[in-house]
mmCIF file as gemmi writes it, N, C-alpha and C atoms, coordinates in Angstrom:
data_model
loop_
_atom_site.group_PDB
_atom_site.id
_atom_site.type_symbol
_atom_site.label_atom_id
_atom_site.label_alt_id
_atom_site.label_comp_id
_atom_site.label_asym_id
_atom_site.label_entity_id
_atom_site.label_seq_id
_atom_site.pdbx_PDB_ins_code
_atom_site.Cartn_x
_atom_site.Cartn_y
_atom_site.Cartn_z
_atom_site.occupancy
_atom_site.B_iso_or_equiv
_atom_site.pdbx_formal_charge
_atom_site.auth_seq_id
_atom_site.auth_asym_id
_atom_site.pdbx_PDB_model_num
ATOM 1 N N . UNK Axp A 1 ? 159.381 -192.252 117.764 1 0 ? 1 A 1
ATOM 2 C CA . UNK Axp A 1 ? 158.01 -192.123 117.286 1 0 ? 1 A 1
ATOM 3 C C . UNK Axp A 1 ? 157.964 -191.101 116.154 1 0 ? 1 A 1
ATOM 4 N N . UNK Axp A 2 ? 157.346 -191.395 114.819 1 0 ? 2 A 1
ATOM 5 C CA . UNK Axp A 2 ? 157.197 -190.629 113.869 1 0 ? 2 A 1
ATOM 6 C C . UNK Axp A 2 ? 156.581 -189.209 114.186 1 0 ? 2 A 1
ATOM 7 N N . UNK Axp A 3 ? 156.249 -188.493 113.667 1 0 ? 3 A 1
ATOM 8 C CA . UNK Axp A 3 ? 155.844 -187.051 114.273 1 0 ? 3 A 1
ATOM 9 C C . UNK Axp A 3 ? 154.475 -187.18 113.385 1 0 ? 3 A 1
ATOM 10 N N . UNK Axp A 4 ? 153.433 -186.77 113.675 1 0 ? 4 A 1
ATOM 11 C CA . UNK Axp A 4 ? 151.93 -186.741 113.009 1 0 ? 4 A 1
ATOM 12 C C . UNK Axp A 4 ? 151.792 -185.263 112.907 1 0 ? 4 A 1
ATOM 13 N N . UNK Axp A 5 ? 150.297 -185.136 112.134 1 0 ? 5 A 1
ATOM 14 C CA . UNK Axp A 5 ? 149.776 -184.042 111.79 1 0 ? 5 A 1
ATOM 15 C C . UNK Axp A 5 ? 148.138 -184.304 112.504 1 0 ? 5 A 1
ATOM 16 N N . UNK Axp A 6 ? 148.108 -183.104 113.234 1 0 ? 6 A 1
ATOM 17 C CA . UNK Axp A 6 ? 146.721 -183.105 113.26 1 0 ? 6 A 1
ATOM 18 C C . UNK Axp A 6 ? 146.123 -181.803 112.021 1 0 ? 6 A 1
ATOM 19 N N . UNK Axp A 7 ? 144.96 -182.085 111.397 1 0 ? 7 A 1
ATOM 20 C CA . UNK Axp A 7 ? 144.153 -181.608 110.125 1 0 ? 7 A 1
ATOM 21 C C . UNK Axp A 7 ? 142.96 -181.314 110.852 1 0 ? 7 A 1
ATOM 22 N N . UNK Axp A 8 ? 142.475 -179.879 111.031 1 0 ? 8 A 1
ATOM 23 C CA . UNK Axp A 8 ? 141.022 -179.697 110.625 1 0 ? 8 A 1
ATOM 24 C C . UNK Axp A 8 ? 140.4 -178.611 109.897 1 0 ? 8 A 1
ATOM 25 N N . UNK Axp A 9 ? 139.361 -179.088 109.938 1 0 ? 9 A 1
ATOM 26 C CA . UNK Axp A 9 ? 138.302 -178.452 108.58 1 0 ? 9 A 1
ATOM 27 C C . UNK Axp A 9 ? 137.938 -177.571 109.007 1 0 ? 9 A 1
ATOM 28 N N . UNK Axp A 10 ? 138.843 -175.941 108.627 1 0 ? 10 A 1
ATOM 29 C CA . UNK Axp A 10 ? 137.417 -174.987 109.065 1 0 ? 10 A 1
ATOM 30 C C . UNK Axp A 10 ? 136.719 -173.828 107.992 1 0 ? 10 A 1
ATOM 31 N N . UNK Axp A 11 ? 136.836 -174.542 106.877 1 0 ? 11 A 1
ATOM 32 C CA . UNK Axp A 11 ? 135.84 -174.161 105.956 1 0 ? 11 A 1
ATOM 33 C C . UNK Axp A 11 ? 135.065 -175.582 105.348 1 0 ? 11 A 1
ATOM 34 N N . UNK Axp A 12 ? 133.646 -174.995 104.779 1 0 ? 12 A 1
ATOM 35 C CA . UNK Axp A 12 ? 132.802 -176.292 104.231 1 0 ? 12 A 1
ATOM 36 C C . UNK Axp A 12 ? 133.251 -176.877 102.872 1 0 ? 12 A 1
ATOM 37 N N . UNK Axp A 13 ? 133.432 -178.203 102.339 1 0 ? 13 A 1
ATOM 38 C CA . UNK Axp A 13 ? 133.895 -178.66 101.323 1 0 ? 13 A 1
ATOM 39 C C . UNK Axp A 13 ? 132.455 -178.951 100.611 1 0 ? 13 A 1
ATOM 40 N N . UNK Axp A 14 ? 131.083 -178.369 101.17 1 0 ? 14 A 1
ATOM 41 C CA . UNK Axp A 14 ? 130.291 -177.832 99.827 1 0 ? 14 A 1
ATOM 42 C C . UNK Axp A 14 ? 130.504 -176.878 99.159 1 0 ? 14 A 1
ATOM 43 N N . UNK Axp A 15 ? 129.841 -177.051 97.919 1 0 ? 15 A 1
ATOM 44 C CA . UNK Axp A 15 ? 129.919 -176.683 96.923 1 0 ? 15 A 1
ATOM 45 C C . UNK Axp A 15 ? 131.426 -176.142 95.976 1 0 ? 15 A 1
ATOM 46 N N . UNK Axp A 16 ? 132.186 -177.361 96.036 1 0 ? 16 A 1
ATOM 47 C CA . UNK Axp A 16 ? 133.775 -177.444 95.727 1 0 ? 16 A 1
ATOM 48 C C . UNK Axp A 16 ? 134.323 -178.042 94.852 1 0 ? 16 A 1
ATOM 49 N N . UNK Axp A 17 ? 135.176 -178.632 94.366 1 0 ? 17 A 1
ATOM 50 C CA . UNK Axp A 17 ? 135.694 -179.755 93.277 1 0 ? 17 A 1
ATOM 51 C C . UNK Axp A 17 ? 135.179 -180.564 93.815 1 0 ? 17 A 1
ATOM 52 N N . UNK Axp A 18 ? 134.74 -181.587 92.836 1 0 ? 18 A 1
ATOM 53 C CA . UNK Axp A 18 ? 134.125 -183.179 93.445 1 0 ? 18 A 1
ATOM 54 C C . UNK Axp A 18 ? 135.409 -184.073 93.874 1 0 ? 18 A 1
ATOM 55 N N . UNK Axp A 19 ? 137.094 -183.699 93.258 1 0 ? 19 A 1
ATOM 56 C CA . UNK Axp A 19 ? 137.994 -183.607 93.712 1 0 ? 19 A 1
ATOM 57 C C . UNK Axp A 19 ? 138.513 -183.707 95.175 1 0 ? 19 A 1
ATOM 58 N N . UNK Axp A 20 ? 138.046 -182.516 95.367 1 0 ? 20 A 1
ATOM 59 C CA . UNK Axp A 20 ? 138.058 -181.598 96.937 1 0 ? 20 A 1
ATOM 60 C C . UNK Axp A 20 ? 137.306 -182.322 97.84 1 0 ? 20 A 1
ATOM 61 N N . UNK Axp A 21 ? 136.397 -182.76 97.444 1 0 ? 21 A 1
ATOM 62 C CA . UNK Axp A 21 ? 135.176 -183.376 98.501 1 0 ? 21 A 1
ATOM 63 C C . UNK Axp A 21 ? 135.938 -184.465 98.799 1 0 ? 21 A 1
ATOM 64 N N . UNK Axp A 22 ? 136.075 -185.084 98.092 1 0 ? 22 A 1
ATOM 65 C CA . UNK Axp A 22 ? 136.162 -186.402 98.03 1 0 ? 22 A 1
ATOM 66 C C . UNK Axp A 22 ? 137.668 -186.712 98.791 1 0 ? 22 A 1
ATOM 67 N N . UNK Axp A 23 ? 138.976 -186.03 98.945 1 0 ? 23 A 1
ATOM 68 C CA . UNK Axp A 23 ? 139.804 -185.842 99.428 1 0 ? 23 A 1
ATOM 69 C C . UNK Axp A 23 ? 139.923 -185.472 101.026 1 0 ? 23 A 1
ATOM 70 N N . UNK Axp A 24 ? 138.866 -184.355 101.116 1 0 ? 24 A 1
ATOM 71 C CA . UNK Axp A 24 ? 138.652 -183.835 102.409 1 0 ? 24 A 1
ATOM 72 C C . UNK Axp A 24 ? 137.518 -185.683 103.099 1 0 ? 24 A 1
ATOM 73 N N . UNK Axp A 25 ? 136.88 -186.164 102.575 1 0 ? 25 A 1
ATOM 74 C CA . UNK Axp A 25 ? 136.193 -187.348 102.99 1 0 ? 25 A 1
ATOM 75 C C . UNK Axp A 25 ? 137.46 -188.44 103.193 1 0 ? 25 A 1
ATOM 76 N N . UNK Axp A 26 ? 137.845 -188.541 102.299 1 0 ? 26 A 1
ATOM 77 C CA . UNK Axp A 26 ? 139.189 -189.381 102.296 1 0 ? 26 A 1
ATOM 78 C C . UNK Axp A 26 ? 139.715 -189.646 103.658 1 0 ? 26 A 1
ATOM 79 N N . UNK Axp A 27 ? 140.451 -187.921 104.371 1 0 ? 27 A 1
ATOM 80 C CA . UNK Axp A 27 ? 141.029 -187.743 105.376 1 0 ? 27 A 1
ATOM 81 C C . UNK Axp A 27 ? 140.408 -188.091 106.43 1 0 ? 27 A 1
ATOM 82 N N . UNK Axp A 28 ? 138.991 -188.205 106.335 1 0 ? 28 A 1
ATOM 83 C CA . UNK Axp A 28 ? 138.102 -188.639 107.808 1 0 ? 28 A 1
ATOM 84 C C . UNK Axp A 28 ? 137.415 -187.183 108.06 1 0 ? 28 A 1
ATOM 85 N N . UNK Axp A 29 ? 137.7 -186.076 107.389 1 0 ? 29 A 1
ATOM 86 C CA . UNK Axp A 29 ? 137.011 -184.896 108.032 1 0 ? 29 A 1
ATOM 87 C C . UNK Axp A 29 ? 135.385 -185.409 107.274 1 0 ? 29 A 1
ATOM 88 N N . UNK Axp A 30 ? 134.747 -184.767 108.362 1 0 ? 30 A 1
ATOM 89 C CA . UNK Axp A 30 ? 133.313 -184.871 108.351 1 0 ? 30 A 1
ATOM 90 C C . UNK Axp A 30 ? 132.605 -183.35 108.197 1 0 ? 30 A 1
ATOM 91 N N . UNK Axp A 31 ? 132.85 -182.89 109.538 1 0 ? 31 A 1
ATOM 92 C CA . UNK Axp A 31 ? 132.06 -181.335 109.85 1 0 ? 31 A 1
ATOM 93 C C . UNK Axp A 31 ? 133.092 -180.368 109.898 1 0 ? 31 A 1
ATOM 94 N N . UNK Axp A 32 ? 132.658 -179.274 109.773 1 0 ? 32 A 1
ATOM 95 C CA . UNK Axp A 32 ? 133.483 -177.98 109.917 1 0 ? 32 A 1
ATOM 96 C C . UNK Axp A 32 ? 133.71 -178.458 111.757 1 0 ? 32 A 1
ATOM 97 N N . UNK Axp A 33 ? 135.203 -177.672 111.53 1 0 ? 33 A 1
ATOM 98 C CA . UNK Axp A 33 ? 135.604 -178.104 113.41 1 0 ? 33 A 1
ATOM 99 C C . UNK Axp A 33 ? 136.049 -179.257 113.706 1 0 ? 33 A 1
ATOM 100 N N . UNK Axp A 34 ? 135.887 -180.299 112.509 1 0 ? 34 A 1
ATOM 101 C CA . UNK Axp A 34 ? 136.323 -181.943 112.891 1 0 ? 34 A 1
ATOM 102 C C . UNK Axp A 34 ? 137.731 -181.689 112.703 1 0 ? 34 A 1
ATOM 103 N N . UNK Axp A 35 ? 138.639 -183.045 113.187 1 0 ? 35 A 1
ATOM 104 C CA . UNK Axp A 35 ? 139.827 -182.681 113.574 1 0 ? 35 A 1
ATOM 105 C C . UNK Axp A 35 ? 139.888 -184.134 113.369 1 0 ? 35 A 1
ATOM 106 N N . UNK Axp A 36 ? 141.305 -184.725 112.681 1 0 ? 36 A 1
ATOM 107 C CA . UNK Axp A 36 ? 142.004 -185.891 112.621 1 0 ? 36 A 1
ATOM 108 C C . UNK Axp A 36 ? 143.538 -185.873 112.768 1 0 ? 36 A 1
ATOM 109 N N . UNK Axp A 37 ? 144.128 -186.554 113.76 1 0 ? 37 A 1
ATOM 110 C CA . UNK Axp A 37 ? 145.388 -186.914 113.923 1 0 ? 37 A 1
ATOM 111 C C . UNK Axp A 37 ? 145.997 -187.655 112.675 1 0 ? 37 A 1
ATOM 112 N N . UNK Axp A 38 ? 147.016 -187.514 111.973 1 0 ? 38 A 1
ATOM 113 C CA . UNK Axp A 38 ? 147.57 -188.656 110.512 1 0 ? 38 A 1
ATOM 114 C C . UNK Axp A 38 ? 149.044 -188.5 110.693 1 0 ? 38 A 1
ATOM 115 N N . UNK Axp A 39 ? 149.808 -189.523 109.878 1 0 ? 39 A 1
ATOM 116 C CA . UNK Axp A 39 ? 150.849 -189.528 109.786 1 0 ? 39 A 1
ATOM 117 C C . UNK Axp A 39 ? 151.297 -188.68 108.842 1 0 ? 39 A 1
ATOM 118 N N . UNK Axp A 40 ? 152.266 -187.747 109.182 1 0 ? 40 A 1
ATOM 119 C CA . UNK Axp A 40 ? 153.305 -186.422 108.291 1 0 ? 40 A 1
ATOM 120 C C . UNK Axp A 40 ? 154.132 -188.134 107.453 1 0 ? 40 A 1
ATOM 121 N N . UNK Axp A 41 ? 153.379 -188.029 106.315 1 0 ? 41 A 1
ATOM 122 C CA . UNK Axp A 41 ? 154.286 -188.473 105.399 1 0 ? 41 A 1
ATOM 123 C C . UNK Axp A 41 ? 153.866 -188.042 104.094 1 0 ? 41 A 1
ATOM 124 N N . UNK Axp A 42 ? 154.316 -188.165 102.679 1 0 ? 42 A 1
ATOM 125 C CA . UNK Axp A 42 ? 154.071 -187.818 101.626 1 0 ? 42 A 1
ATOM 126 C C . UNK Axp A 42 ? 152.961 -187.367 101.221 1 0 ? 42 A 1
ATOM 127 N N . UNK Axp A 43 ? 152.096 -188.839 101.515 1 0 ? 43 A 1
ATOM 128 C CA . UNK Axp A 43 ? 150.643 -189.129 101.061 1 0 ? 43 A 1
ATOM 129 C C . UNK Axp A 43 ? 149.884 -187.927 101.577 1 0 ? 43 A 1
ATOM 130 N N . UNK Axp A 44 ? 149.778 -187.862 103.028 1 0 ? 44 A 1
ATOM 131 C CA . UNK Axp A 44 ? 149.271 -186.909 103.74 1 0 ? 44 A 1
ATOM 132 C C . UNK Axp A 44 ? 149.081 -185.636 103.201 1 0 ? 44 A 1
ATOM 133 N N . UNK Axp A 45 ? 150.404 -184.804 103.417 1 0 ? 45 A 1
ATOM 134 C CA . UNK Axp A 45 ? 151.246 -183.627 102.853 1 0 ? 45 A 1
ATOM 135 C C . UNK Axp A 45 ? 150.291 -183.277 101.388 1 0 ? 45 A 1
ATOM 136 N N . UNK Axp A 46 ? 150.744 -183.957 100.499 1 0 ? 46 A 1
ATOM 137 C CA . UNK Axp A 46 ? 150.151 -183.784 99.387 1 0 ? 46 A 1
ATOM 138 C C . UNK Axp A 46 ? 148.453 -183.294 99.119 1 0 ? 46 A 1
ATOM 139 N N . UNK Axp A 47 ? 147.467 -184.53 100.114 1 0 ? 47 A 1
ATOM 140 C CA . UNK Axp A 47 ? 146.21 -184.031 99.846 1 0 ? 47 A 1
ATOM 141 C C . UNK Axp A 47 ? 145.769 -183.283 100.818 1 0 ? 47 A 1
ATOM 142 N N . UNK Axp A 48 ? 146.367 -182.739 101.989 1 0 ? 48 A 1
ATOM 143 C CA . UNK Axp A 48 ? 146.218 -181.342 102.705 1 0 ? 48 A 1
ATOM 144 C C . UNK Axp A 48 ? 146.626 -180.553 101.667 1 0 ? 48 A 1
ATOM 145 N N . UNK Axp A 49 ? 147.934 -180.376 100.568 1 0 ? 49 A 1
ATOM 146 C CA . UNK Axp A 49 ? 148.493 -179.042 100.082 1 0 ? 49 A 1
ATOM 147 C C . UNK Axp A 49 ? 147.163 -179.127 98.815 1 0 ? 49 A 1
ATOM 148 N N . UNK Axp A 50 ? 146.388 -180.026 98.527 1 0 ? 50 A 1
ATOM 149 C CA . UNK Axp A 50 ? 145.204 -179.821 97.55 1 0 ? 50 A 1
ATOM 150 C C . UNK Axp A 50 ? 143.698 -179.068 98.204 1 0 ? 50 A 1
ATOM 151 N N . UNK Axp A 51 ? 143.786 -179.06 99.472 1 0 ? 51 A 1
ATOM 152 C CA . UNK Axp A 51 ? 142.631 -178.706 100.159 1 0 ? 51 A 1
ATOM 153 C C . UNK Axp A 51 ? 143.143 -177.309 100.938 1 0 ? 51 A 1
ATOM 154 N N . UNK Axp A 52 ? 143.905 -177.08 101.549 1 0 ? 52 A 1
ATOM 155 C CA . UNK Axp A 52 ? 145.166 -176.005 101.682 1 0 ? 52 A 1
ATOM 156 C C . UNK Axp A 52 ? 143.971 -174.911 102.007 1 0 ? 52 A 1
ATOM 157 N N . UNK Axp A 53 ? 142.968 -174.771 101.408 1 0 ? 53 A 1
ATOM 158 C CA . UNK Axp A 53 ? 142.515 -173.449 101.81 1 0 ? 53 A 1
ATOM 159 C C . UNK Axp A 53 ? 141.284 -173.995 102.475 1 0 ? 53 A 1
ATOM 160 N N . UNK Axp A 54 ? 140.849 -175.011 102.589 1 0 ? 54 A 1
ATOM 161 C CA . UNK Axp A 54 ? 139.671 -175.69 103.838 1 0 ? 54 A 1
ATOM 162 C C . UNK Axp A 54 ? 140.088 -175.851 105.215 1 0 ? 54 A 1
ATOM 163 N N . UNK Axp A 55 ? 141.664 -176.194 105.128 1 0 ? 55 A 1
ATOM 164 C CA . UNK Axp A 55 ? 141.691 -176.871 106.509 1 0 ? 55 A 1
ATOM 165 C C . UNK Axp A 55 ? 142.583 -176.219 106.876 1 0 ? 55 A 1
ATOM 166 N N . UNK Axp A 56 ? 143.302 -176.388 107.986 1 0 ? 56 A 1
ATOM 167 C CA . UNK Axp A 56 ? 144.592 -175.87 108.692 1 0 ? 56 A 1
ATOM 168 C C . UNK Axp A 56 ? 144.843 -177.272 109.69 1 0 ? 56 A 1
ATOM 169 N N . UNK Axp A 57 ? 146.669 -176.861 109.839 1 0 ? 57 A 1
ATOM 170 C CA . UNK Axp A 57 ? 147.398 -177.976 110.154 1 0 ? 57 A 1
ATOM 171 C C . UNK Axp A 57 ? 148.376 -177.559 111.229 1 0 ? 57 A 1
ATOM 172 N N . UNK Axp A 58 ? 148.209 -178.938 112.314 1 0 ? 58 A 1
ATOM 173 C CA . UNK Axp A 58 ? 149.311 -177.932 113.129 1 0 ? 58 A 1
ATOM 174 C C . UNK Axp A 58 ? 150.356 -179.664 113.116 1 0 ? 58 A 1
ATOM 175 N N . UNK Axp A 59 ? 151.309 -179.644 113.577 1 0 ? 59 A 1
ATOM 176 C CA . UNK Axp A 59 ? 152.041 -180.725 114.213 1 0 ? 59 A 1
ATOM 177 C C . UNK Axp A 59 ? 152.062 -181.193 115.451 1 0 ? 59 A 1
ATOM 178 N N . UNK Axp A 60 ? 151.76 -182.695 115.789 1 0 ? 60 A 1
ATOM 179 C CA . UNK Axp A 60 ? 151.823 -182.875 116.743 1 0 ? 60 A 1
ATOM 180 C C . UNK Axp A 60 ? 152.774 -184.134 117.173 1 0 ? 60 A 1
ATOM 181 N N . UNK Axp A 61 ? 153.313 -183.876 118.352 1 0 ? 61 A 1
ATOM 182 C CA . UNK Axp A 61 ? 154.692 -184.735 118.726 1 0 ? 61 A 1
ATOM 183 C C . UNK Axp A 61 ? 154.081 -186.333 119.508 1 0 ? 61 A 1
């Protein structure tokens, strides 16, 4: 089984890059505190390391 990432939001992606918004929407985050399971692959990686200071990431097996 591939190894995932769970992502959540615990700062607000108002008032941010329209960039940023739109990335953090992308991922499925909604509210501060929301939380999405994704697959650790490239795609992923990349638009967490663009949001990097909204969310935090842990790994999950």
């Amino acid at each position: 089984m591939a190894e995932q990432v769970k992502v959540t939001l615990v700062k607000s992606a108002a008032h941010r890059l329209p960039k940023q918004r739109a990335i953090v929407k992308a991922l499925g985050l909604n509210k501060v505190s929301s939380s999405v399971v994704l697959p650790d692959n490239v795609q992923t990686r990349g638009a967490v390391f663009k949001i990097a200071h909204l969310v935090t990431v842990e790994v999950v097996k």
